[in-house]
N, C-alpha and C positions, 0 to 999 in steps of 0.2 A: 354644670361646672365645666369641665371638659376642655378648657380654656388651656392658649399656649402658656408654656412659660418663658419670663422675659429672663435674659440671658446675657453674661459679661459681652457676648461675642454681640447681642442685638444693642445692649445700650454702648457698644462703640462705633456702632453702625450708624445708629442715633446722633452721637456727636459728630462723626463724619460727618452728615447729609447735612446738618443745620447749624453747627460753629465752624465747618469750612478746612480745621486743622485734617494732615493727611491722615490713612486709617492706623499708622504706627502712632503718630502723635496723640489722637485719641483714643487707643487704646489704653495706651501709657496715663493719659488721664484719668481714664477709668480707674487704672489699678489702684492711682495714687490716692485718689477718693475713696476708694474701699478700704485701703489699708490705712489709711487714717482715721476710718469712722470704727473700724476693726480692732486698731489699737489703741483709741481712745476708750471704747466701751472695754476690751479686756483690762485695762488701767483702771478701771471702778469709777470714771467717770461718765458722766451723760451725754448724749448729742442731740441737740436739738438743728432740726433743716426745715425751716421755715415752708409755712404753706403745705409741706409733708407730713411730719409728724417727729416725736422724737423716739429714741433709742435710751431705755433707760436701766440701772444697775440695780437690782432687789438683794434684799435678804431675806430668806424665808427660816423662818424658825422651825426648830423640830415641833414636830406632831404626829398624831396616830393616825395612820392607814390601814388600809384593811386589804388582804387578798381576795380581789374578786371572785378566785377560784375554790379556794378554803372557807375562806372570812376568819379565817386569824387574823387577829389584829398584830400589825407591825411599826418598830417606829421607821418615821423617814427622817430620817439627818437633816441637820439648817445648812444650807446651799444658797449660792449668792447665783440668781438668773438674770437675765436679758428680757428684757419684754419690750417691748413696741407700743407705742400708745401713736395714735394716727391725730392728724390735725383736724380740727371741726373740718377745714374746707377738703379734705380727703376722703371724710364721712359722706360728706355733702355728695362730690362728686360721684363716689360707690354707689352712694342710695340710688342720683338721678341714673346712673347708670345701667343700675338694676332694676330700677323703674321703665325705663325705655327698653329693655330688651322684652319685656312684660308685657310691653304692648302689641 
């Protein structure tokens, strides 16, 4: 695993080198994407970005849990998450990708 992480400062870096705007201008692009995809999903609606994958809004209902430590059982509260669901072609890519490092 041990892998970098990608980073607001790298994907602005990213748009500098290959859409040409200066590294303010893409910066600023970055943020406005993020805080849009940010405040879309805190709004309890979905985003789907084509080819990537979407961002999506759950409810989880209450249920029993148990402490690992004890094994009492405890309840967990219903709570509304964010989950990530990836696109087939971002599957695809990960797999060959992890296929190829394998070799």
């Amino acid at each position: 695993m041990g892998g970098k992480t990608l980073t607001r400062v790298d994907l602005c870096e990213a748009v500098y080198q290959k859409v040409g705007l200066s590294r303010t201008e893409s910066a600023e692009l970055v943020e406005m994407v993020i805080d849009t995809v940010c405040d879309t999903v805190a709004g309890g609606e979905s985003v789907k970005l084509s080819s990537f994958g979407s961002f999506l809004v759950r409810e989880k209902n209450e249920r029993i849990g148990r402490n690992p430590k004890t094994g009492e059982e405890v309840p967990i509260t219903p709570r509304t998450v964010m989950v990530f669901k990836p696109s087939n072609l971002l599957k695809k890519a990960v797999l060959e990708g992890n296929s190829a490092n394998k070799r």
